[in-house]
ChimeraX commands (.cxc) that place a marker at each C-alpha (Angstrom):
marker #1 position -41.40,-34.64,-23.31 radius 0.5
marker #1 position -44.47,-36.95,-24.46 radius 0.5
marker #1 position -46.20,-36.15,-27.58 radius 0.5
marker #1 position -49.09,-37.87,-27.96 radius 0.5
marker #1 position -49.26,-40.88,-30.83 radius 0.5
marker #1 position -50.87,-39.79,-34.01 radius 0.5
marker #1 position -50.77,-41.78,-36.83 radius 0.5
marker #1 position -48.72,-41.35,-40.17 radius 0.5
marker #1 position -51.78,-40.13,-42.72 radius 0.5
marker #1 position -52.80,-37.66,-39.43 radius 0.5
marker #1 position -49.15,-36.10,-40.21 radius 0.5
marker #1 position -48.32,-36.30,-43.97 radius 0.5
marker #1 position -49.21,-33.20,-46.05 radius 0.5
marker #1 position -48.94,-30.97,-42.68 radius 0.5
marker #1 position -47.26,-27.94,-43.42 radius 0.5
marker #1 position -44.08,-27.44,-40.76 radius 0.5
marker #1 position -43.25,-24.38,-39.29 radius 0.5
marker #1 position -40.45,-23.39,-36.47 radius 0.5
marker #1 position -41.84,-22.25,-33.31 radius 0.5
marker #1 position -40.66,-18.44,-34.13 radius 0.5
marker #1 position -43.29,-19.38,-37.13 radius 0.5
marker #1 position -41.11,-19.78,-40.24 radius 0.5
marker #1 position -42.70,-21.97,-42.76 radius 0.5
marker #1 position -40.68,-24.56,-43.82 radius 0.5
marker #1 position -42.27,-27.10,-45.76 radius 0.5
marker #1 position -45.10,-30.18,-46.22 radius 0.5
marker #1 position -44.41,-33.49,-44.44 radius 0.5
marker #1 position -43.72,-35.89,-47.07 radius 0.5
marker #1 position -42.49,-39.16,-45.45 radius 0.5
marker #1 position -40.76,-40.08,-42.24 radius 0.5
marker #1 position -38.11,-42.65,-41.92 radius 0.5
marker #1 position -37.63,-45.22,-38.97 radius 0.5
marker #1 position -35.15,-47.58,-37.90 radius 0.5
marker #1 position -36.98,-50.69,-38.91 radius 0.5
marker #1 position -35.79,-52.95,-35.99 radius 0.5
marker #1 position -36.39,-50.35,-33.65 radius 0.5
marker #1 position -39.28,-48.60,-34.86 radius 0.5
marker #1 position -37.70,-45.57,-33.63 radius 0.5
marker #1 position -38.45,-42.38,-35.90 radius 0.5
marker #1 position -35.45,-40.70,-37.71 radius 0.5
marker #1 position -36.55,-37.87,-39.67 radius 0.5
marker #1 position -39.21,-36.42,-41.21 radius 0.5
marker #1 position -38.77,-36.15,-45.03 radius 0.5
marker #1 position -40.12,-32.41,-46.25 radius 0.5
marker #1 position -41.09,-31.68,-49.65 radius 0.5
marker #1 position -42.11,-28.14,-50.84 radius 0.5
marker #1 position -39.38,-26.29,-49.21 radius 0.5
marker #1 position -39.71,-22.67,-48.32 radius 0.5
marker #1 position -36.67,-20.23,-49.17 radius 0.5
marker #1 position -36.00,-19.45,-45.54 radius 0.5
marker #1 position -34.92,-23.63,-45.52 radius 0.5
marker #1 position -31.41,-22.31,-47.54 radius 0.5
marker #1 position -30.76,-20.80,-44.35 radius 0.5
marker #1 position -30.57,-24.01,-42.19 radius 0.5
marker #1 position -28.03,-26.54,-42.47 radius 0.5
marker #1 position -30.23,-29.55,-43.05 radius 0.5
marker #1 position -29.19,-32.90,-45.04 radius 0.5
marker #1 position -31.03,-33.17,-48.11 radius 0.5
marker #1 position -32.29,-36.12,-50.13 radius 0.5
marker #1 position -31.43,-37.14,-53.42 radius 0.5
marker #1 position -34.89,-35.31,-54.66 radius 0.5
marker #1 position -33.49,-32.11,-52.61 radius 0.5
marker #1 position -36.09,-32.91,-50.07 radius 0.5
marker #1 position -35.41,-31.89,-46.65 radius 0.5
marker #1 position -34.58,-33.81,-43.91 radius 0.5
marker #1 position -35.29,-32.77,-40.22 radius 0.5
marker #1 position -34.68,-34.81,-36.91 radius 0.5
marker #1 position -37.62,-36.40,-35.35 radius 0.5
marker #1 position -36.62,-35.18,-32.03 radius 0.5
marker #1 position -36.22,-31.36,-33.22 radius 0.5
marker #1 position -40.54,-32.03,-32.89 radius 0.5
marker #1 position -42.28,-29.92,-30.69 radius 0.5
marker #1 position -46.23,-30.34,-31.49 radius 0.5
marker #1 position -48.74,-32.01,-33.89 radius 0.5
marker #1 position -51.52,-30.16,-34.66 radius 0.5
marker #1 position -52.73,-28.13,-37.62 radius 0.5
marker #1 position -49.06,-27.73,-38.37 radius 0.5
marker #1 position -46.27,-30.05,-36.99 radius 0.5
marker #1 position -44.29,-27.87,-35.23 radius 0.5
marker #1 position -40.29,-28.27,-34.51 radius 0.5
marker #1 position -37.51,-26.23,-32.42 radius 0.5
marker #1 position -35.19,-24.54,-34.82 radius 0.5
marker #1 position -32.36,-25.02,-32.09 radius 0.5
marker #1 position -32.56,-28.76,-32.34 radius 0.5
marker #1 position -31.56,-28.87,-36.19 radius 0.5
marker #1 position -28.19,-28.60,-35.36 radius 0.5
marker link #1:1,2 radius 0.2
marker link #1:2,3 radius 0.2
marker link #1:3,4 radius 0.2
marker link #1:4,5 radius 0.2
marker link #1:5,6 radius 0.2
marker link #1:6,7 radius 0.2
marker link #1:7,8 radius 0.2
marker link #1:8,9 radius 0.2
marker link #1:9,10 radius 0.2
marker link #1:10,11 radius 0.2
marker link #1:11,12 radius 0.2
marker link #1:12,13 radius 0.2
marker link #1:13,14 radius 0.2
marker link #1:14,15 radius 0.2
marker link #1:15,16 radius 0.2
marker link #1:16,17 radius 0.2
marker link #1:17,18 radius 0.2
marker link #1:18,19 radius 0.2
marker link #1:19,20 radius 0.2
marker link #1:20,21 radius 0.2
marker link #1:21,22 radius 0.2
marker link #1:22,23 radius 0.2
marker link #1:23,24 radius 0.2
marker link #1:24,25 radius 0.2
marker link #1:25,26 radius 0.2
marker link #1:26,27 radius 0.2
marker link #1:27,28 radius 0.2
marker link #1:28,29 radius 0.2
marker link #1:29,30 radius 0.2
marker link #1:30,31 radius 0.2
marker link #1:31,32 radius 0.2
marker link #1:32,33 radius 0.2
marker link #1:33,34 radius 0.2
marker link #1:34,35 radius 0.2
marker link #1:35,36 radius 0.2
marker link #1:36,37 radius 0.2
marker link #1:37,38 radius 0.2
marker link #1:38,39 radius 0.2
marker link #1:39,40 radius 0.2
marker link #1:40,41 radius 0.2
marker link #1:41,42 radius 0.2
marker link #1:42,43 radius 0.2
marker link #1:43,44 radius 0.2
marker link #1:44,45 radius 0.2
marker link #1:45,46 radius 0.2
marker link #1:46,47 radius 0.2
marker link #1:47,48 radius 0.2
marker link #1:48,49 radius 0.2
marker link #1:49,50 radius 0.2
marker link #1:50,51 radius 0.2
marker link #1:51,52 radius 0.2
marker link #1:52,53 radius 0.2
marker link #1:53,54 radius 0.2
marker link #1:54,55 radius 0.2
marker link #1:55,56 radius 0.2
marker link #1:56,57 radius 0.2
marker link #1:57,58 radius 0.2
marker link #1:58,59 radius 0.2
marker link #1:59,60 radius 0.2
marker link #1:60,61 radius 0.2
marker link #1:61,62 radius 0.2
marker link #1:62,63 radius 0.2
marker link #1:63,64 radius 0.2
marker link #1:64,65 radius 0.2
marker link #1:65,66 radius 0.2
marker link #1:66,67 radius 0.2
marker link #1:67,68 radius 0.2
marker link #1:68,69 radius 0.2
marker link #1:69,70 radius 0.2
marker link #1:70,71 radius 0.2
marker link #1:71,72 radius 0.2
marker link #1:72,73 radius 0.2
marker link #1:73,74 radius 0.2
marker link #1:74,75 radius 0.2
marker link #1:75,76 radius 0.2
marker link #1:76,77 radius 0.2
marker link #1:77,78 radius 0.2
marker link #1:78,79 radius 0.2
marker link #1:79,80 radius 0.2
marker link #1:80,81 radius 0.2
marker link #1:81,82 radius 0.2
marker link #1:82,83 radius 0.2
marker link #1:83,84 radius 0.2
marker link #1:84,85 radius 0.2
marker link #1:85,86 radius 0.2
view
């Protein structure tokens, strides 16, 4: 899959939700191998209650972190595939 390139302020401060709908969070940050450029995770601040329920590694601030690839879609909210946390 292809997602189209949006730029880092286009995505920070987007609220993400699973595609079933469940709020998660706000986009903080996202890390990237710096040799690479590849994109790691996405760093999410804010955390909903429903995140206790998913097994996601946390930060040292408790911020969650969840895999780049578990995206789905950029758009008013970034989007991501619950099924691809794991």
């Amino acid at each position: 899959m292809v997602i189209e390139k949006k730029p880092f302020r286009a995505m920070v401060g987007k609220q993400v939700v699973t595609k079933e709908g469940k709020k998660l969070g706000f986009i903080k940050d996202i890390t990237f191998e710096t040799k690479s450029g590849e994109l790691i995770h996405m760093v999410i601040k804010d955390l909903t209650p429903y995140t206790t329920n998913l097994s996601l590694e946390r930060t040292a601030e408790k911020e969650a972190l969840i895999p780049y690839h578990a995206l789905v879609a950029i758009g008013d909210f970034v989007v991501i595939s619950e099924e691809d946390l794991v």
